[in-house]
C-alpha positions in Angstrom: 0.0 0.0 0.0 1.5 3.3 -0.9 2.6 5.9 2.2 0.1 8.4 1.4 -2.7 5.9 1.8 -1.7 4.4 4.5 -1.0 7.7 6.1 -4.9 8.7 4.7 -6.4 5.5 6.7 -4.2 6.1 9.7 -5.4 9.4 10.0 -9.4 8.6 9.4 -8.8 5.4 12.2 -7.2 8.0 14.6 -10.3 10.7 14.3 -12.2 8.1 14.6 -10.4 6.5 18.0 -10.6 10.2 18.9 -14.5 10.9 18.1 -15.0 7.8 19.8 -13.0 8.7 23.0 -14.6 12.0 22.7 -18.1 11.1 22.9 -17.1 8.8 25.5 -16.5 10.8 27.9 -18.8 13.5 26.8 -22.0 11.2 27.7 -19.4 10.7 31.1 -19.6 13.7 31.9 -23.4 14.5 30.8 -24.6 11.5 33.3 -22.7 13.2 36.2 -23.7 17.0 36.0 -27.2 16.3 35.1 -28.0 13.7 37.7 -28.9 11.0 35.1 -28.1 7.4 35.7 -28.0 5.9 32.7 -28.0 6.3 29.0 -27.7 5.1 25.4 -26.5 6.4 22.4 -26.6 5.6 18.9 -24.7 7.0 15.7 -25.4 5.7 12.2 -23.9 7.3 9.6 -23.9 6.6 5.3 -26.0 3.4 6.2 -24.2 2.0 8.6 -24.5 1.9 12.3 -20.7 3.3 14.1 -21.8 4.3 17.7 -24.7 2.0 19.8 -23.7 2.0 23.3 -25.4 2.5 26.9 -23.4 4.1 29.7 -24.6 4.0 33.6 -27.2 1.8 35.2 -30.9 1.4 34.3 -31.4 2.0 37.9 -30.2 3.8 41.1 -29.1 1.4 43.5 -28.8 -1.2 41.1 -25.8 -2.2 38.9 -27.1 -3.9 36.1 -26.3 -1.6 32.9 -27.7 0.4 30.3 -27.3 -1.7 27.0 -28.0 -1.5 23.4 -30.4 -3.9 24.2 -32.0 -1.9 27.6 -35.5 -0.5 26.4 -36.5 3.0 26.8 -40.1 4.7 26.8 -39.5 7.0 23.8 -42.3 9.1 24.4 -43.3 11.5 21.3 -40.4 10.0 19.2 -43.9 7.9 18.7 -45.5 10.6 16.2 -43.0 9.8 13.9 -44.2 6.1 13.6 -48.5 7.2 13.8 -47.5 9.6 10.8 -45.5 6.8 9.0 -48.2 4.3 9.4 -51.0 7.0 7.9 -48.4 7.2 5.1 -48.7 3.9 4.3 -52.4 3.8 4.4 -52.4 6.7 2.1 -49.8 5.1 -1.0 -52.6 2.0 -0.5 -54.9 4.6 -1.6 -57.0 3.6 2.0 -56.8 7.8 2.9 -55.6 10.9 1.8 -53.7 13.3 3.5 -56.5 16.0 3.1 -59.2 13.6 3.8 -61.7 14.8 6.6 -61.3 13.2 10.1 -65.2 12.6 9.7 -64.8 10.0 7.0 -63.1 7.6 9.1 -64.4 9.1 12.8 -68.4 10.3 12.3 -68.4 11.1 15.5 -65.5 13.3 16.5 -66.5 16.4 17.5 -64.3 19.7 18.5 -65.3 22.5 20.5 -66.3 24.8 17.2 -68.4 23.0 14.7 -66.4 24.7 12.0 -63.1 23.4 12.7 -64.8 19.4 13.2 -66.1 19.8 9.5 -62.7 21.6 8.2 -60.3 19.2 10.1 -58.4 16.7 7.6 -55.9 13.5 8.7 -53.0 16.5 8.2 -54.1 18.8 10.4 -54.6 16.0 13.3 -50.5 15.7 13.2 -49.3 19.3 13.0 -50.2 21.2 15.7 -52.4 24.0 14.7 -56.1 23.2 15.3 -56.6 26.1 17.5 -56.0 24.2 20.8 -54.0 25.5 23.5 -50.5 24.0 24.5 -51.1 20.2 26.0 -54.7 20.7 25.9 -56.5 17.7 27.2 -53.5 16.0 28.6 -54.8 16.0 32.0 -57.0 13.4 30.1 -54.4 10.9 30.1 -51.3 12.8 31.9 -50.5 11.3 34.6 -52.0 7.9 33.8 -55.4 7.8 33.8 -58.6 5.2 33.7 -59.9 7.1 30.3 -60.2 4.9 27.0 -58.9 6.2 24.0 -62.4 6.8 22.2 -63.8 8.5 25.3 -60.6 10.7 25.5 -61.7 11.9 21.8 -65.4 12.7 22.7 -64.7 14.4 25.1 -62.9 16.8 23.4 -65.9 18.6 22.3 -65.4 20.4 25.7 -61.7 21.7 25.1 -62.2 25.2 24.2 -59.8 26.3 21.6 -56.9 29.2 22.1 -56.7 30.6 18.9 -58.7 30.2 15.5 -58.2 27.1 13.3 -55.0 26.6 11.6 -53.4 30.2 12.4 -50.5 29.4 15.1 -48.5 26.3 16.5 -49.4 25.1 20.1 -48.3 21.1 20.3 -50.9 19.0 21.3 -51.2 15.0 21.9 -54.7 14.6 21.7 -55.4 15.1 18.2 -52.3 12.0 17.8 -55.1 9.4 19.8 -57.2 10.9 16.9 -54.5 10.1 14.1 -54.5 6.5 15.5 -57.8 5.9 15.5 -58.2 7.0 11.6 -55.4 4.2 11.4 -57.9 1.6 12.7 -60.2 3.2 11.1 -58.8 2.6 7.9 -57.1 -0.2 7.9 -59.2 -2.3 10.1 -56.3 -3.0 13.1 -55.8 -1.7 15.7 -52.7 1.2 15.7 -51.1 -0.9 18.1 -51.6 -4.3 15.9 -51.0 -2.1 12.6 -47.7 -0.9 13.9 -46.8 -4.1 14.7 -47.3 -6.0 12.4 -46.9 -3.7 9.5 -43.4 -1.7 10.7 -42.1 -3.8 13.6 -41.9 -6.7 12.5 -40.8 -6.3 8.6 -38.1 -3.9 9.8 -36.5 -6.8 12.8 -37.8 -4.3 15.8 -38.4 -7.3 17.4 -38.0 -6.2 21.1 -40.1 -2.9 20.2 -44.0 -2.8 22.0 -46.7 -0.4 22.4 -47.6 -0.5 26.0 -45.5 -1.6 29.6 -47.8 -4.6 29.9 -45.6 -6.6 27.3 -42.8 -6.3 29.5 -42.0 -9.5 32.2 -40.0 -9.6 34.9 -36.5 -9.8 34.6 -36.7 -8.4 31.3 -33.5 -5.2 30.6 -35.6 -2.2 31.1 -34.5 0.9 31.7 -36.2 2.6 35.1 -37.6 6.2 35.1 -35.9 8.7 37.5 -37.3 12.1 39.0 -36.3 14.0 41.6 -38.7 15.0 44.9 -37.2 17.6 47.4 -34.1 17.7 45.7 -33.5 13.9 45.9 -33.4 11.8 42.7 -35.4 8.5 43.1 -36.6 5.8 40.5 -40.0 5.9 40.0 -42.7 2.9 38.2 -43.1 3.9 34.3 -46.1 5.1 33.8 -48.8 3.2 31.6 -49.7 5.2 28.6 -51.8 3.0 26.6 -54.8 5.3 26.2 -52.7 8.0 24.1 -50.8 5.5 22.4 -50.4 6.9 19.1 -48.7 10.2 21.0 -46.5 8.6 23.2 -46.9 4.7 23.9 -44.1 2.8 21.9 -41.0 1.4 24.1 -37.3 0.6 22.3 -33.5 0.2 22.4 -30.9 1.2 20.6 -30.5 -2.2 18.4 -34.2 -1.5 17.3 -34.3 1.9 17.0 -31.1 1.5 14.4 -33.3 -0.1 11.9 -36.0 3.1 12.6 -33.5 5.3 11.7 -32.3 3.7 8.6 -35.3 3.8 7.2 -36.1 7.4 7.8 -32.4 8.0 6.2 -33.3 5.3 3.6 -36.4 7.1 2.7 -38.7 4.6 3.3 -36.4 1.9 2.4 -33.6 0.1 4.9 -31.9 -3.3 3.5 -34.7 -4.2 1.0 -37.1 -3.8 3.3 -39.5 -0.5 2.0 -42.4 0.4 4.2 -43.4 3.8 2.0 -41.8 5.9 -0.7 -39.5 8.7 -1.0 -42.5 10.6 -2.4 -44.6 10.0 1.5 -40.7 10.6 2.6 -40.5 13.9 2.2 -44.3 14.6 2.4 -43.7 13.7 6.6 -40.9 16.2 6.0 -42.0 18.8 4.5 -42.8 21.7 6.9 -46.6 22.8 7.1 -46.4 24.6 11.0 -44.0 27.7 11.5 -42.7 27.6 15.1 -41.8 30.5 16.5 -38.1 31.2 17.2 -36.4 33.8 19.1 -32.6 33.8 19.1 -30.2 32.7 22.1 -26.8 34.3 23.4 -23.7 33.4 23.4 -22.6 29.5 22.6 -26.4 28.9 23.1 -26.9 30.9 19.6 -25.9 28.7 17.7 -28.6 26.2 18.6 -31.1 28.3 17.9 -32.8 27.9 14.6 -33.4 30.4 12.0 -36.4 28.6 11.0 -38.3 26.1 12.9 -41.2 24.1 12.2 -44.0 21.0 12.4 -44.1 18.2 9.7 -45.7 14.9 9.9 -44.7 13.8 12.9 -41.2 15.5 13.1 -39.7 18.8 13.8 -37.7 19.9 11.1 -35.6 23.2 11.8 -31.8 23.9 10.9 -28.4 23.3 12.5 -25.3 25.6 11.2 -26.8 25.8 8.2 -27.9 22.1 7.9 -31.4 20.5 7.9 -32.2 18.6 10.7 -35.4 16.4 11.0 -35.7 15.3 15.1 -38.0 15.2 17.7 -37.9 14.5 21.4 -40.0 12.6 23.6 -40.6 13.1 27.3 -42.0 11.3 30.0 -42.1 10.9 33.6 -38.5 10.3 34.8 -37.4 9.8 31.0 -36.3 11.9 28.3 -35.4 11.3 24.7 -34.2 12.6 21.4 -34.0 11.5 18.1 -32.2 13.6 15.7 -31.8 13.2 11.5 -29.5 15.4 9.2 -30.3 14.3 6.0 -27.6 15.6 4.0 -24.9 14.1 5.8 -26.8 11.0 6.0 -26.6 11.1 9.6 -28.2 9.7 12.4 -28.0 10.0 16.9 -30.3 8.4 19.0 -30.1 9.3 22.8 -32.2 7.9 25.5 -31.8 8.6 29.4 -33.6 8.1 32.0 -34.1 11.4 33.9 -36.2 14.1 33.3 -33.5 16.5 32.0 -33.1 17.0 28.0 -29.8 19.1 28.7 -28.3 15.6 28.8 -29.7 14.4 25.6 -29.0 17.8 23.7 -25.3 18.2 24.8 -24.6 14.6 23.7 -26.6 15.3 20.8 -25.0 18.7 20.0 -21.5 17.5 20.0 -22.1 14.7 17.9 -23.5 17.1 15.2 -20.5 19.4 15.4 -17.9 15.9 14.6 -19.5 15.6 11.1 -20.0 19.2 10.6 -16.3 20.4 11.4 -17.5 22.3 14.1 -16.0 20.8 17.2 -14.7 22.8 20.2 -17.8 23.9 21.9 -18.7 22.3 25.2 -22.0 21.6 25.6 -22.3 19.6 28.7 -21.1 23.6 30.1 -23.0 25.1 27.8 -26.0 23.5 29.1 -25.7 23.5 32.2 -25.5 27.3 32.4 -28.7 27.1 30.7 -30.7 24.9 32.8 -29.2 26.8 36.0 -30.0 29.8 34.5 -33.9 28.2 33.7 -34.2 26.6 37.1 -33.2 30.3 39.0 -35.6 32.2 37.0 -38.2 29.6 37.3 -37.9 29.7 41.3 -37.5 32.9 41.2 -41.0 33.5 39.7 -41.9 31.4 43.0 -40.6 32.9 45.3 -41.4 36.4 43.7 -45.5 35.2 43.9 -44.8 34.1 47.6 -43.7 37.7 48.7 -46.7 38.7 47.4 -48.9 36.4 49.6 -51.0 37.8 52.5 -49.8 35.6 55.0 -52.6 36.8 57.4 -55.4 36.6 55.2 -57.8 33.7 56.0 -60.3 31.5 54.0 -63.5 33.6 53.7 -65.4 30.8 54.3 -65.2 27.9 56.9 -62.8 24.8 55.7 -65.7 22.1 54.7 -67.4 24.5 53.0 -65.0 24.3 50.2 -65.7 20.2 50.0 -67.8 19.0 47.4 -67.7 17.7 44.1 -66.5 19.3 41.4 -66.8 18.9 37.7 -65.0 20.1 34.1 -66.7 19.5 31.0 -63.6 17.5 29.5 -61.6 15.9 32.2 -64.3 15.0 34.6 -64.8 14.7 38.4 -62.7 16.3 40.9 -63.4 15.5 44.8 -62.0 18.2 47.2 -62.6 16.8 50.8 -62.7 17.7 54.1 -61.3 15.5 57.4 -60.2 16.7 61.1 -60.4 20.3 60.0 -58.2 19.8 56.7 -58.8 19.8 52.8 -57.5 17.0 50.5 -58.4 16.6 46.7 -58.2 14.3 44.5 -58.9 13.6 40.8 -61.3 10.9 39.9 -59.5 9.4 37.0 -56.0 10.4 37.7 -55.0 8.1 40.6 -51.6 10.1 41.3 -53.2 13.4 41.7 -54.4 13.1 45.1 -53.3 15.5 47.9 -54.1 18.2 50.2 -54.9 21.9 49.8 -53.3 24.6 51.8 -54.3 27.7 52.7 -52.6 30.4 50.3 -54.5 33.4 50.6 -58.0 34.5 51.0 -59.7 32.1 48.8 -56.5 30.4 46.8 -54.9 27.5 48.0 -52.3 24.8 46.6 -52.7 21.7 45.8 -49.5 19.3 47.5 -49.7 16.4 45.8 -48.9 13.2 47.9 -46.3 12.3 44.8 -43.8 14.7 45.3 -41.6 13.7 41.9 -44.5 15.1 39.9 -43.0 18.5 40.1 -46.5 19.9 39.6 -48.3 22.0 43.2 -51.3 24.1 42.1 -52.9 26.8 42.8 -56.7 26.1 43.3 -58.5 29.5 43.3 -62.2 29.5 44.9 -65.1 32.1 43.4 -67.8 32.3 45.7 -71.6 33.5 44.6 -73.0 36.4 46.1 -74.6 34.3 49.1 -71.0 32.7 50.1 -71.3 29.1 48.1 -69.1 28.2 45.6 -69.7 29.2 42.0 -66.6 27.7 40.3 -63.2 26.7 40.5 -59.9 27.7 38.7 -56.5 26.0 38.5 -52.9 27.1 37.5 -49.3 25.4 38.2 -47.6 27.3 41.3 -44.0 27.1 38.9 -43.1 28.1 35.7 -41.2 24.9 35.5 -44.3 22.7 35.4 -44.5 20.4 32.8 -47.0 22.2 30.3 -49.1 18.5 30.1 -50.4 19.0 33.7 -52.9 21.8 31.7 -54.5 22.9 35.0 -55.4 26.1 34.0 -57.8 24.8 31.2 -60.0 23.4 34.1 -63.0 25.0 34.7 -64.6 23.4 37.8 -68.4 23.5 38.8 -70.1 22.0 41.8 -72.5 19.2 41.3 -74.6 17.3 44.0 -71.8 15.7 46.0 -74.3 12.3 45.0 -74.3 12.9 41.4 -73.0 10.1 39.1 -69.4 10.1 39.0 -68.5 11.7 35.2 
């Protein structure tokens, strides 16, 4: 072999060693400063699959490892797969794109007539039917005892935030919507179409759509959230009623063959599921996102243009096209990120809450191929997140000083107990015992606790599960002869994940024997 090849090779094999030892001890280092015990990470590149790895433990306490193998909830990474199947549905000629919901669901109904008649399969994966952000999720967010059909009737109720089609607000209910026109219109099942019509062709075999497939002993991956400060594992939570938004469960080995596809457009070693044609219809932008840019090192992740496809957020990087998405759960976090034109590929999966992790491992894999190395993002997002956690508790803490810490409840404690209802979510029970209030939501099992006093006639919600991250204000209006009239809601932190929608509530009283709803 001549010297200059040889020299060529050894200097590709050495980057490489280097990259490798790079990322390495970047996902080292991203475990430690955000508090996340394990990870996995995947980089495929020109067809080919160079990084699959997991680093840390699936659990706290616990030494078994994160593998390639170790499965993951991956959260909204599962719009991706809803919009794929639709795609196939629509090259058998079983939909169209444009089609209206009401062909395939006669009975779905939104808040405004106008927008159920206008509302096509598109519009049910793009996030701009007028809703507000996470509207409904309370629905199914945290786990609930709601089946997917009744979740969709009963979003007659959800008032909308703006008109039809004029803004982007993401949403997950109109996905359980975009599944159900897959059963719809293929006869099976989303879970049973996915399954047996992209699982299983492409080798996912470990891949599921619900926690109930999973046995003991089996290498999954256990959420982690923090209560009080303290990081603790916590049970995954079931999400089987909004399965087509958030339900599928993978590794890294299975998730390679996802992503080769994509890449592959619709094709991955002989196997094709759609065509390039439905490839770059689910990538073709239809939602603008709003951007606003960032400062200092955390400019240059902000987009000039950002917006919604089918199923995927598609936005630029230095000047490059990415296609990616993230996913996010209770105690677990993920990201899946595409750049086409470098036929690139990088899967990461962690279970914590924090996507710092995931975008600085993310981030510095994107700079390797792009030439743009040097920045350190595990830093550079840290000082973000610090920066995000100080202003968020400093909105707390600004609200606290502003509390009349003398003022007392207008009227006597059990005079606030009762039932309460909201046109969409349902029943909630506020209750009274030794002199104390305690609510509790009907259909959401982990959003029980108690109510203290705030001020006058606001008080916050505790909940019993401290790693939801999520106290309340619950804000009483009375009626001019002292009873209740109605009963508001609104997360105490800025912080709050924006699927506990409290503030869409709109509580009523009902006979404390009325049938539960």
């Amino acid at each position: 072999m001549p010297v200059s090849r040889r020299l060529f090779l050894g200097l590709i094999l050495a980057a490489s060693a280097l990259a490798q030892e790079n990322l390495d001890a970047t996902v080292e280092r991203a475990l430690k400063e955000f508090a996340v015990p394990g990870m996995a990470v995947m980089v495929v590149k020109d067809g080919k699959v160079l990084h699959t790895k997991g680093y840390g433990v699936r659990k706290l306490g616990d030494p078994a490892p994160v593998t390639r193998k170790t499965m993951f909830g991956i959260a909204s990474n599962t719009k991706a797969f809803t919009a794929a199947a639709l795609a196939m549905l629509v090259e058998e000629g079983k939909l169209k794109w444009d089609d209206p919901v009401l062909q395939y669901l006669p009975w779905f109904q939104m808040y405004d007539p106008y927008v159920t008649r206008e509302l096509t399969v598109r519009d049910l994966l793009v996030h701009r039917s007028g809703l507000g952000l996470g509207a409904g999720d309370l629905m199914y967010f945290p786990p609930t005892d709601l089946g997917r059909d009744e979740i969709l009737r009963r979003m007659r109720y959800v008032k909308p935030a703006t008109s039809f089609r004029s803004r982007y607000a993401y949403d997950n209910a109109l996905y359980i919507a975009a599944g159900q026109v897959v059963a719809a219109a293929s006869g099976k099942n989303w879970d049973d179409f996915l399954k047996e019509r992209i699982f299983k062709p492409l080798g996912m075999n470990s891949t599921n759509t619900t926690i109930r497939d999973f046995k003991p002993g089996d290498d999954i991956a256990m959420p982690h959230a923090k209560a009080d400060g303290k990081l603790q594992s916590i049970e995954p939570g079931n999400c089987d009623n909004w399965g087509a938004a958030a339900a599928i469960n993978s590794n890294l080995e299975d998730l390679s063959r996802w992503v080769l596809l994509q890449l592959g457009r619709g094709t991955s070693n002989g196997t094709k599921l759609f065509s390039e044609a439905q490839s770059r219809e689910m990538w073709s932008p239809v939602t603008i996102m709003p951007t606003r840019p960032g400062n200092g090192p955390m400019a240059a992740v902000s987009p000039t243009f950002s917006t919604y496809a089918l199923g995927w957020n598609v936005s630029d990087y230095r000047g490059r096209k990415l296609v990616h998405h993230t996913g996010g759960l209770p105690g677990m976090v993920t990201r899946v990120t595409l750049a086409p034109d470098l036929n690139l590929g990088v899967v990461v999966l962690t279970n914590q809450e924090t996507g710092s992790a995931f975008n600085s491992v993310t981030y510095t894999v994107l700079d390797h191929y792009m030439g743009a190395s040097g920045t350190d993002w595990v830093a550079v997002m840290s000082a973000a997140q610090k920066k995000r956690e100080a202003e968020a508790e400093a909105t707390v803490t600004k609200a606290a000083s502003k509390r009349d810490t003398a003022s007392k409840s207008p009227l006597p404690v059990a005079s606030y107990a009762g039932r309460y209802r909201d046109a969409w979510y349902g029943d909630v029970l506020i209750e009274e015992k030794d002199g104390k209030l305690g609510i509790r939501f009907s259909h959401s099992p982990d959003l029980a606790g108690t109510l203290e006093h705030w001020q006058q006639d606001t008080f916050v919600a505790r909940w019993h599960k401290r790693t939801l991250l999520a106290d309340a204000y619950v804000t009483f209006s009375l009626k001019p002869d002292g009873s209740v009239d109605e009963v508001k809601m609104s997360a105490v932190s800025p912080a709050t994940d924006f699927s506990f929608d409290f503030h869409d509530l709109l509580l009523k009283p009902v006979a404390k024997d009325a049938k539960p709803y």
